[in-house]
C-alpha positions in Angstrom: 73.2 7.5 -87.8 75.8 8.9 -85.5 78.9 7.8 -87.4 81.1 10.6 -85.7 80.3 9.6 -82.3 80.9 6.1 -82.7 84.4 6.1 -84.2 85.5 8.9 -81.4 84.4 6.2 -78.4 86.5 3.6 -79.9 90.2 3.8 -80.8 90.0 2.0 -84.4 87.8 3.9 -86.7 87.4 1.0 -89.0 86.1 -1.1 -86.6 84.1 1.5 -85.1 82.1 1.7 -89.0 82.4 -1.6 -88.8 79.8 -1.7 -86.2 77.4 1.1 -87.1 76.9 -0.7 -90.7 75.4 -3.9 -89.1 72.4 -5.1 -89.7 70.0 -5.9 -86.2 68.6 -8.5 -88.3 71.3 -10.4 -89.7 73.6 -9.6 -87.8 75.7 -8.9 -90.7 76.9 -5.9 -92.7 74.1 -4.3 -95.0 73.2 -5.8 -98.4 72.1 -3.7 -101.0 69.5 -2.2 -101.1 69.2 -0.7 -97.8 66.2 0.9 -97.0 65.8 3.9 -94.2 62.8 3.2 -91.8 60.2 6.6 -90.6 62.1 6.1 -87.7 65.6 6.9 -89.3 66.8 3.4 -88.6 68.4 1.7 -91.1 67.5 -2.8 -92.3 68.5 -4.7 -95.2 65.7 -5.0 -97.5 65.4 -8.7 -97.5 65.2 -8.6 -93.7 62.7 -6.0 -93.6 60.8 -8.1 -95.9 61.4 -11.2 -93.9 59.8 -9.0 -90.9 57.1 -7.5 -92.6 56.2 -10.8 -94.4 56.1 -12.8 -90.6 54.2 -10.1 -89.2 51.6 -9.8 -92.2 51.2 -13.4 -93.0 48.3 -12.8 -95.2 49.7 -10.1 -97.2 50.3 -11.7 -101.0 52.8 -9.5 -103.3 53.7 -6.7 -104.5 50.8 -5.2 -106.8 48.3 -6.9 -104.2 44.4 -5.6 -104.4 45.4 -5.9 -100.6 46.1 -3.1 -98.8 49.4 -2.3 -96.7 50.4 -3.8 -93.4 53.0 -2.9 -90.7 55.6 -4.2 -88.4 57.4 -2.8 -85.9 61.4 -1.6 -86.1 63.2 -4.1 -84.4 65.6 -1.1 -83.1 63.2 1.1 -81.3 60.0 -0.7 -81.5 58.5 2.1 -83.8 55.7 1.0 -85.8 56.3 1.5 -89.7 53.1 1.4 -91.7 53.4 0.4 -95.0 51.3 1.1 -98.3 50.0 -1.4 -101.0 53.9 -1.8 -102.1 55.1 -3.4 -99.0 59.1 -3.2 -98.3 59.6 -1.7 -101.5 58.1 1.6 -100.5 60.6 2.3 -98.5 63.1 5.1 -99.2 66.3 3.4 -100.2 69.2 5.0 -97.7 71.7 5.6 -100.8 74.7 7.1 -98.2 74.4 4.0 -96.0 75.1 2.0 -99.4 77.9 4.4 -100.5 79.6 4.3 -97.2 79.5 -0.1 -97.3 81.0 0.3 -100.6 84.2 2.6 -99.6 84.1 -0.1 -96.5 84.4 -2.7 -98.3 86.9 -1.1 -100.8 89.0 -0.2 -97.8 88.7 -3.6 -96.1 90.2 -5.0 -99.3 92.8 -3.4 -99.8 94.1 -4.0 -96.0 96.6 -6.7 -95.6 95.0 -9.5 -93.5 96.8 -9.8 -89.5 97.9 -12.8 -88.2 95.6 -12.1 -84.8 92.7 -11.3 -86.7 91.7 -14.9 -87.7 91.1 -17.5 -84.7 94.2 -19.5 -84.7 94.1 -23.9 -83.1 95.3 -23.7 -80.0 97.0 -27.2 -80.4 98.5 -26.5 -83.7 99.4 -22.7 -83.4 100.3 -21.7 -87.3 97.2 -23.5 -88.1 94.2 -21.4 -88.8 90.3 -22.4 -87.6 88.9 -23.2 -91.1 87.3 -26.4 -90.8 84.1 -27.6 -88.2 83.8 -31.1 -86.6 79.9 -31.9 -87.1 80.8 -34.8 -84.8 81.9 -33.0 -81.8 80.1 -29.6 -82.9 83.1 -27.6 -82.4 85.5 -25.6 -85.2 88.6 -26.9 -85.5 91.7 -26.9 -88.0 92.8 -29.3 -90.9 95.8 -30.2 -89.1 93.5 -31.6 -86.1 91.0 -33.7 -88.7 94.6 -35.7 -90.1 96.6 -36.3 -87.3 95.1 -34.7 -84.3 91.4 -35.4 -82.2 89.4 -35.1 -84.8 90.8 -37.5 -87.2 88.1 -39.8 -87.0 85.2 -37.0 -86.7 82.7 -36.2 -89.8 83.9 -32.6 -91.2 82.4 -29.4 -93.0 83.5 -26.3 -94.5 83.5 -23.6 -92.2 81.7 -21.3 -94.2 79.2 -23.6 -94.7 78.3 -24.6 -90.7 78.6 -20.7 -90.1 75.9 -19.7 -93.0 74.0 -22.3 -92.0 73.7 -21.4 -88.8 73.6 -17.9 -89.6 70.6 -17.8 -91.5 69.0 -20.3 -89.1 69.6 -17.5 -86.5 68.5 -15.4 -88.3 65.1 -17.1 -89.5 65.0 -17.6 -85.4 65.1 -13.8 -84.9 62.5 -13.2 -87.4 60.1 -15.4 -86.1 60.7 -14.3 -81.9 60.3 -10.3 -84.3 57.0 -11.6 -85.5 56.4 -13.0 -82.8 56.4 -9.7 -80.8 54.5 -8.4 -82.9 51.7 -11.2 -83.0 51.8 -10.6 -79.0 51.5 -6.7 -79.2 48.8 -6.5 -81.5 47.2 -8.9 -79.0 47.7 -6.8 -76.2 46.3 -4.1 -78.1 42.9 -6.3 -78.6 42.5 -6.8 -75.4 43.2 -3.5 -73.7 40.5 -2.5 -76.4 38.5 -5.1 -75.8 38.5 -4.2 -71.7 37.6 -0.8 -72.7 34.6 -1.7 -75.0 33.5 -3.7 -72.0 33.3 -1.4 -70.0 31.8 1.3 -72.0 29.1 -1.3 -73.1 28.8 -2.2 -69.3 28.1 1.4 -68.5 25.6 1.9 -71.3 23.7 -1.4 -70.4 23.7 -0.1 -66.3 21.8 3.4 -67.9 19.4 1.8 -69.9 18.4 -0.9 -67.4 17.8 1.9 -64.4 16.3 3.8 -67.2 13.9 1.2 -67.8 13.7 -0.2 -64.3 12.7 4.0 -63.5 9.7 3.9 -66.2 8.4 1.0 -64.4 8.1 2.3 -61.9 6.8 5.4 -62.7 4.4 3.6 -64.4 3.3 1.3 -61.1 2.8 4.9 -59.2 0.6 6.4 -62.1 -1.4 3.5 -61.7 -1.2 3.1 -58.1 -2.3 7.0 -57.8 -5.1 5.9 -60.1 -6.8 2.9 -57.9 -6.1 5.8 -54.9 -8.3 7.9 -56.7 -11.3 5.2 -56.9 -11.1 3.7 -53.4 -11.1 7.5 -52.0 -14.5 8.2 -54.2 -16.3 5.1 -52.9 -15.2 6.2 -50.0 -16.9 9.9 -49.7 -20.1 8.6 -52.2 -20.5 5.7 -48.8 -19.6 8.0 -46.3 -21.7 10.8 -47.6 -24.8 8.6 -47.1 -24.2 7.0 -44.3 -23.7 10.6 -42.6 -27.2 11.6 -44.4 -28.9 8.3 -42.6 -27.2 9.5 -39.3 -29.0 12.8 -39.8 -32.4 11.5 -41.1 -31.8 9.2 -37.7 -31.1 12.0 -35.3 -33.7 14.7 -36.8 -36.0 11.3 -35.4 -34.7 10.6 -32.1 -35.2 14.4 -31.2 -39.1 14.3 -32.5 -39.6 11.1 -30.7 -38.0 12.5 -27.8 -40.2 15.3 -27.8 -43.5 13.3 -28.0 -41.9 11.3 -24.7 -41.6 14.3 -22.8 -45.1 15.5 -23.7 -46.7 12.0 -22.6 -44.9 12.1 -19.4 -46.6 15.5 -18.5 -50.2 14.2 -19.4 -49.3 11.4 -17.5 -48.7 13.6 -14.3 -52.4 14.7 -14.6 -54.7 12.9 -12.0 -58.1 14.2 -13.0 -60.1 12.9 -15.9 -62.0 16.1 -16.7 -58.2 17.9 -16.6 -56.5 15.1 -19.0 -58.7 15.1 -21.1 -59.2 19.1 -21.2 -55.6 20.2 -21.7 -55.2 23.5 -23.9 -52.5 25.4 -24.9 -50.1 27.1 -24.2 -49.7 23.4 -21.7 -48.3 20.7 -24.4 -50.9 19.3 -26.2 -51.3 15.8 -25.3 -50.6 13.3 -28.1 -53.0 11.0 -29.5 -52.1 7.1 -29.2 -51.5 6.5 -32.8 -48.6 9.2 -33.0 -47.1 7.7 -29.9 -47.0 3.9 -31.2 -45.8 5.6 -34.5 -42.7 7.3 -33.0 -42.1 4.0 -31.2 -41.5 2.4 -34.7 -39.1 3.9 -35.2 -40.7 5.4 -38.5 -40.0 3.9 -41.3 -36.2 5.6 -42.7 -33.9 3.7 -45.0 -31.6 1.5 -43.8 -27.9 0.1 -45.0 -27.0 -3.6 -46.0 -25.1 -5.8 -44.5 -21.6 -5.5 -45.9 -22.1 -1.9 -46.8 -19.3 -0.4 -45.9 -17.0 -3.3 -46.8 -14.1 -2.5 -49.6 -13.6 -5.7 -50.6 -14.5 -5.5 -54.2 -11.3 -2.5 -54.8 -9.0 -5.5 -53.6 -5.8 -6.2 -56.4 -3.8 -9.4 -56.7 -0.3 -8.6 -57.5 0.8 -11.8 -57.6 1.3 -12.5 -60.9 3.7 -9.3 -61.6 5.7 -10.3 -58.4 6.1 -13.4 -60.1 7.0 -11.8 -63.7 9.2 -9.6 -61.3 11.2 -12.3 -59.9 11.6 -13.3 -63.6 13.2 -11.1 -65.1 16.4 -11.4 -66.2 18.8 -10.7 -69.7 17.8 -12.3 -72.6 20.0 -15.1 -73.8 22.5 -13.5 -76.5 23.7 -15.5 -79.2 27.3 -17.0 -78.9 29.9 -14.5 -80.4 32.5 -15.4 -82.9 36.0 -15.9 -82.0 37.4 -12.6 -81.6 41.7 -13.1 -82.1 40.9 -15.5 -85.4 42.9 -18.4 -83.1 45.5 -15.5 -82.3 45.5 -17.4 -78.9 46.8 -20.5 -79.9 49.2 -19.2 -81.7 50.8 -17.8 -78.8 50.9 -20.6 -77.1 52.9 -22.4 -79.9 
């Protein structure tokens, strides 16, 4: 704490101490003990327990099996962690505490000004000591006998300004808390955003993974049924080609024995057809001739033969199991903020 500083920027020095030994909490001037925050800021220790009790509802007491918890300085935002102990292992700040005391010493011993207690404007020697409930306003003890407030319900002061004191203060703890609730929130659910999308990146790679040994898979087999049709195809092919041969090696002899029976047929004499010799084509006999005619006697294919019928595949069904695929129904997750949401809305 900057104590130098502050009294230098304002022309009382007193006043200027005054100000640096407040509490943000309370509002009011340090109570022993005062403990000193990691971040060098300074709270009363009930407030800080006040703080750290709202923000760690569920921590128990000191001694606790549970471990620590942590709130957040309500100066800077800084977030103190604490151990098992709570509040009360927190360094005490012994100077702040010896610096209230020579305050407060000092303070006494000052004579008390005129100016520096609100005075009633209707009644100008009369101090403010008194506050009409009634009309909710602070008044004087002049104004409750003889003045407005005559007829007006009355309190102490003190007692309407500790009252609503502590209820401000009970009303800052709870917005602190509050803030806290909110932040750790936020916190959830920018981790929760990130998990998501990690775990949404990790689910993409393992479904294309899977999706990519598929079909691998429906190529391998695909190459395999390739492999089959192509062999019926060349054991087919083979013999039909070895028919065409068998089929042409015929033709020619057949067309040889035409040729030759077209020459004896050119022969007019009987004594010279029936006398032909070599090197003239023999002539050939009848039986040969209706033989060739025939068409001899080869093997032949069957009907359908070359169909490819039978290495037909229904697909079907897996378009079908294709179509249906889809995620598999995950159980229902628990609540993830414990009703944290809820309580933000309250």
């Amino acid at each position: 704490m900057d104590f130098q500083a502050g009294i230098l920027r304002d022309g009382s020095p007193m006043e200027s101490l005054e100000k640096q030994l407040i509490c943000p909490i309370c509002l009011e001037m340090f109570s022993k003990p005062v403990v000193i925050l990691p971040c060098q800021h300074n709270l009363c220790r009930k407030c800080a327990n006040d703080v750290f009790q709202a923000a760690n509802p569920f921590w128990q007491s000191r001694g606790s099996v549970i471990s620590g918890g942590r709130f957040r300085c309500p100066s800077c935002r800084h977030e103190v962690l604490l151990d098992r102990h709570g509040v009360y292992g927190l360094q005490r700040n012994l100077l702040v505490e010896n610096i209230i005391d020579i305050y407060k010493q000092e303070c006494s011993s000052r004579p008390l000004k005129k100016g520096e207690h609100p005075m009633c404007k209707e009644h100008e020697d009369e101090r403010i000591n008194i506050y009409c409930v009634t009309c909710e306003v602070p008044t004087c003890s002049m104004c409750k006998v003889f003045g407005a407030h005559k007829d007006c319900e009355v309190a102490p002061l003190q007692t309407i300004f500790q009252g609503q004191k502590t209820e401000l203060n009970n009303c800052i703890s709870m917005l602190v808390a509050g803030n806290d609730r909110i932040q750790t929130i936020i916190s959830q659910l920018e981790d929760s955003c990130r998990s998501t999308e990690e775990n949404s990146e990790a689910a993409k790679r393992e479904l294309c993974a899977r999706f990519d040994a598929l079909s691998a898979l429906l190529e391998e087999k695909k190459s395999e049924l390739l492999q089959r049709i192509a062999h019926e195809q060349g054991d087919k092919t083979s013999f039909v080609q070895g028919l065409i041969h068998q089929y042409k090696e015929q033709l020619e002899k057949s067309s040889r024995l035409v040729e030759t029976a077209i020459q004896a047929m050119e022969e007019t004499g009987g004594a010279a057809f029936l006398m032909v010799r070599p090197p003239n084509p023999p002539i050939p006999p009848p039986c040969q001739i209706v033989e060739a005619s025939k068409g001899g006697r080869l093997e032949k294919i069957e009907h359908g033969y070359e169909s490819m019928d039978a290495f037909s595949v229904s697909l079907d069904h897996l378009a079908e199991a294709i179509r249906a695929l889809d995620f598999d129904p995950a159980e229902e997750d628990e609540e993830y903020f414990d009703g944290a949401e809820e309580e933000v809305e309250e």
